[in-house]
N, C-alpha and C positions, 0 to 999 in steps of 0.2 A: 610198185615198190621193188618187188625181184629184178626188173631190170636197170633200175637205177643203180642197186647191190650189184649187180651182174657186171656194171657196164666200170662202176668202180674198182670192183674187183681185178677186172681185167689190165687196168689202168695201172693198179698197182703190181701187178705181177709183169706187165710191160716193163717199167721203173726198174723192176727186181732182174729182169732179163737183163736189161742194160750195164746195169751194176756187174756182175756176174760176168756178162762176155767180157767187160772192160778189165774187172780183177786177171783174169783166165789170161788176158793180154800180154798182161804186166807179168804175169810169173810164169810163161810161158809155157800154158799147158795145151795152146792151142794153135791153129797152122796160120801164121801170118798171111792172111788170105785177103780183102777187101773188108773194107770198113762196111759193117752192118748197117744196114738201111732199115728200120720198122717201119713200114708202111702203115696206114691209120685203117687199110681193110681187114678183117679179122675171116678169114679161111674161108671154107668153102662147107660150113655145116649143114646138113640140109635140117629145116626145121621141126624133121620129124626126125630126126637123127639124137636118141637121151645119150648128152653129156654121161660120160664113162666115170671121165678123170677130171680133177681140178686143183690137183698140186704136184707136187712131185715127190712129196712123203706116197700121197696111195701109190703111187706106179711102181717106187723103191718097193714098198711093199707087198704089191702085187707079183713081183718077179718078174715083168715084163722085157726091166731092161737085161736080164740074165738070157730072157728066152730069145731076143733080137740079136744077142751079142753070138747066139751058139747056132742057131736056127738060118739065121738072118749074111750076120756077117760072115761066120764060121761055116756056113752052109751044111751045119754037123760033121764037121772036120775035114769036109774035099777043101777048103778052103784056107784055115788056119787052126791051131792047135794049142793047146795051153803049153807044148814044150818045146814051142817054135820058138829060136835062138840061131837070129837070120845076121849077116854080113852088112845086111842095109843100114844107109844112113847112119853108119859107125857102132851099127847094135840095136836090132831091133827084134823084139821080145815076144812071147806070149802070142795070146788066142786073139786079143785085140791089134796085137804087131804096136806095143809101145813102141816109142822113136822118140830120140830128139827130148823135146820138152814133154812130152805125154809120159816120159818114164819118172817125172816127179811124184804123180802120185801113185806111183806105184813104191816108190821108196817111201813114201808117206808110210803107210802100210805095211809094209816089209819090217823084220828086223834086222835089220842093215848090219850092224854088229855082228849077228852071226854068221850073213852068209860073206862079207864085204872084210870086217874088220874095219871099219871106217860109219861114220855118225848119219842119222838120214839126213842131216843139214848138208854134211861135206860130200852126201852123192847127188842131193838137190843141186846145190851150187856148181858142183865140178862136174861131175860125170851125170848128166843131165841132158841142158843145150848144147854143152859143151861136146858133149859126144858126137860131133856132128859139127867142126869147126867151120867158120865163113869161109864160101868158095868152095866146098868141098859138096860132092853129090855122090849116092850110087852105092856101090859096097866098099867098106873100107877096106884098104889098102896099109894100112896103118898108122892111119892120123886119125882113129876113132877110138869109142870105147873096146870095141869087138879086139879089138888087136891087141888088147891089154890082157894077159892072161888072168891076173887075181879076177879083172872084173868078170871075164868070159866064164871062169871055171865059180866065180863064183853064183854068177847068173842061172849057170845050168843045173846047180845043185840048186837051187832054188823052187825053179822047175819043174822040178821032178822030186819035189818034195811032196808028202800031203797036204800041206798049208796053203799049195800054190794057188789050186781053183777059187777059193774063196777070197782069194788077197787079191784074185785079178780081176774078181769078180766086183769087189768092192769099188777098187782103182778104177775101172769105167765106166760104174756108175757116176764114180767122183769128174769124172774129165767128162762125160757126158750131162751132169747135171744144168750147166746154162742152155743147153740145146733143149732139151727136156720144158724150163723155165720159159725161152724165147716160143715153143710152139704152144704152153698154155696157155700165154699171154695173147695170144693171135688166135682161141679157138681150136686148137686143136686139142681133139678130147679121148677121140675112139682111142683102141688100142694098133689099127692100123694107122692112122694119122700120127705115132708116138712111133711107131718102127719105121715109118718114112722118112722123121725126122731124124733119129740116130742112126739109119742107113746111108744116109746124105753126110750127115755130119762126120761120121765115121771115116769119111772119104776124103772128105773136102775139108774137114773143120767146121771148127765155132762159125767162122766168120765166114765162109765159107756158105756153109746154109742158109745163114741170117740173110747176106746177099742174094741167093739163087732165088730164096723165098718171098725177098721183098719184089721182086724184079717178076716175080707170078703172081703177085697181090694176095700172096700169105693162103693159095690156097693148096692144099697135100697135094692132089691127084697133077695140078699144074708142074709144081715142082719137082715131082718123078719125074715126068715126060723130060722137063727141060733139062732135069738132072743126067737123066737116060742117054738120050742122042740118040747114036751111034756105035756108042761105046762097049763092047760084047762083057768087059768086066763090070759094066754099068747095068746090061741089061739083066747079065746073069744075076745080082744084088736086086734087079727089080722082080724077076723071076722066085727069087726067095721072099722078097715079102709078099707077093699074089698069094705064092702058095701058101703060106702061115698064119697069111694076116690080110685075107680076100677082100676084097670091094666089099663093101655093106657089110663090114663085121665092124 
């Protein structure tokens, strides 16, 4: 009977995965990357390996994605900073380096009003993807948001508000959550198999992952390596999860 529950359960937080990347698509919180492939193999668990996690409330919970986000991505600061207020991609932000579409939900979040003068809808809509017009790459030059002073100076008071770690902290968990969904759906349970995945993701994207991971038959340790390469900013990213979040933890 438990694996019949087990194998349903799985099924449907597949479902929910699916759901989730496709919304994240549409409202462009995620890196237009390759269309997500689920494979039908479910990870690489070893059988004596006790399930951790099995939703995405315990991990929100557990502060996982906090400690992946500062440990992990931020490499506790050699990396990036909660009042990084960078030139890229027209304005890119924060300990996670919002960009582009990733900075909606951080307006989500934010009270826009005070630091903008303008509604979280009209910085969703406009200064958003928009921040980052077609054809355009690199540091802005002044066809981005960055170039804009209300947005720039208002950004940075932001910042360097007290409000800001917690507001940024929430925002990726929010852009993080279908990666989160896509790897419990496939088996992935520990708490390093959950910093693999938003190491990856973080990088690459939604789709992004979903792809690298179908294309390793959904299992963690495959998908670092392939994730990895060559890449020295790739390996140092795998070097922080070793260290934080070992084999067999």
């Amino acid at each position: 009977m438990y694996g019949v529950y087990k194998s349903k359960k799985i099924a449907g937080l597949a479902h929910r995965a699916d759901v989730l990347i496709e919304m994240s698509f549409l409202t462009g919180l995620v890196s237009f990357c390759a269309m997500p492939v689920f494979a039908a193999e479910v990870s690489d668990v070893a059988p004596d390996q006790a399930a951790i996690f099995s939703a995405y409330e315990d991990i929100a919970e557990s502060g996982l994605p906090e400690r992946v986000l500062k440990k992990v991505i931020a490499r506790g600061g050699k990396s990036k900073n909660y009042t990084d207020l960078l030139k890229l991609d027209g304005g890119t932000v924060g300990i996670a380096h919002f960009a582009v579409g990733g900075l909606a939900p951080l307006y989500r979040h934010m009270d826009t009003v005070k630091y903008f003068g303008r509604s979280q809808q009209e910085m969703i809509t406009s200064y958003s993807s928009a921040c980052r017009p077609a054809g355009r790459e690199g540091n802005d030059t002044g066809w981005g948001c960055y170039s804009k002073k209300w947005w720039k100076d208002g950004m940075s008071s932001f910042l360097k508000s007290p409000e800001s770690e917690g507001i940024q902290n929430a925002a990726w968990g929010e852009l993080m959550r279908p990666v989160v969904d896509a790897a419990l759906a496939h088996g992935w349970s520990s708490e390093r198999q959950i910093a693999i995945a938003l190491g990856i993701a973080n990088s690459v994207g939604v789709r992004g992952f979903s792809t690298l991971a179908a294309k390793s038959k959904w299992s963690a340790e495959a998908t670092l390596v392939a994730y990895v390469g060559t890449n020295e900013h790739r390996q140092r990213r795998r070097d922080a999860i070793d260290l934080h979040f070992p084999p067999n933890s």
